[in-house]
C-alpha positions as CSV (number, residue, x, y, z in Angstrom):
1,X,-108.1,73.0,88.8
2,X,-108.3,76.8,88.3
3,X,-104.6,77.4,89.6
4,X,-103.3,75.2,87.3
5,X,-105.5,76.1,84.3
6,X,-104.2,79.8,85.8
7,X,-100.1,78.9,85.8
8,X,-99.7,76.4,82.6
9,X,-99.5,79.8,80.4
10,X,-97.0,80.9,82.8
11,X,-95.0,78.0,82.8
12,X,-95.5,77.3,78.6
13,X,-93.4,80.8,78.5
14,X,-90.8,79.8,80.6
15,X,-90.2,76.2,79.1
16,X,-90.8,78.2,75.5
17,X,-87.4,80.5,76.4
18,X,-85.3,77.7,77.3
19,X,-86.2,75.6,74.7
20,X,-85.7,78.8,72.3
21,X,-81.9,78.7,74.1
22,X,-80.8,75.2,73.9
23,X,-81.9,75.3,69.8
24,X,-80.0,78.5,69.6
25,X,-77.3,76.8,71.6
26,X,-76.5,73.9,69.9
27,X,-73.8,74.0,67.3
28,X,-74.3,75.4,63.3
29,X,-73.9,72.6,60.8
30,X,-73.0,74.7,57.1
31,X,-76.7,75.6,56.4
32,X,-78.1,74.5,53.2
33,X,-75.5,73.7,51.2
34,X,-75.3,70.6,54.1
35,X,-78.0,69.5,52.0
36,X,-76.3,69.3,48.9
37,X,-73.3,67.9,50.1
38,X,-71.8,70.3,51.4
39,X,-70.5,68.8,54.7
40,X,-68.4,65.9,55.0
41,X,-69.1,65.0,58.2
42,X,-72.8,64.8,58.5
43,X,-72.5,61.7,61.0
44,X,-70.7,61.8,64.2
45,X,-71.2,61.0,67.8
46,X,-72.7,63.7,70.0
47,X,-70.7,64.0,73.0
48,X,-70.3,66.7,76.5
49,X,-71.8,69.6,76.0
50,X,-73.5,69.0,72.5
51,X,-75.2,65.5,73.9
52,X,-76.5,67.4,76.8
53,X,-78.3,70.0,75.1
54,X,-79.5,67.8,72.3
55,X,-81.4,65.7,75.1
56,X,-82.3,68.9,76.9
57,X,-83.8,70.1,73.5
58,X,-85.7,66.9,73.4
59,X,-86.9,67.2,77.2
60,X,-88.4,70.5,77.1
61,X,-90.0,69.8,73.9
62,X,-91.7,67.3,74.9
63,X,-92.8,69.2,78.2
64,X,-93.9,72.0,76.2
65,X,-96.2,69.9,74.2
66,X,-97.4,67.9,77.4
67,X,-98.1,71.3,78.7
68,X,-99.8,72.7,75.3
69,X,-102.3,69.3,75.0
70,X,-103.0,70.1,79.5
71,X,-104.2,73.7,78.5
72,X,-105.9,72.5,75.5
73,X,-107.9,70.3,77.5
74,X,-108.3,73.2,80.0
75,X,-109.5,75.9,78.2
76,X,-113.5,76.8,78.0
């Protein structure tokens, strides 16, 4: 239990930088004025590229928090 209490710090950095990459990644909407209604097309259908990182983005979220709530319950 010690080597993996050792490399889940490790491994939190690596999943942090690509999930720092597929945000950065993914396309720009307008900013804020999208919130005031600035962009017409707020609703469309993600496809290629722009589908795969969005799920990619969701992935290593959630292994990021899996591996946050493991060293939670490792640490002393």
């Amino acid at each position: 239990m010690s080597f993996l209490a050792g490399i889940i710090p490790y491994l939190q950095v690596g999943i942090s930088i690509l999930l720092v990459t597929a945000i950065l990644l993914q396309q720009k909407g307008s900013g804020l004025s999208a919130t005031f209604g600035g962009e017409g097309n707020v609703y469309h259908t993600k496809r290629g590229l722009e589908r795969v990182l969005f799920i990619s983005t969701i992935i290593l979220a959630s292994i990021f928090l899996i591996l946050a709530v493991i060293n939670l319950l490792f640490a002393k």
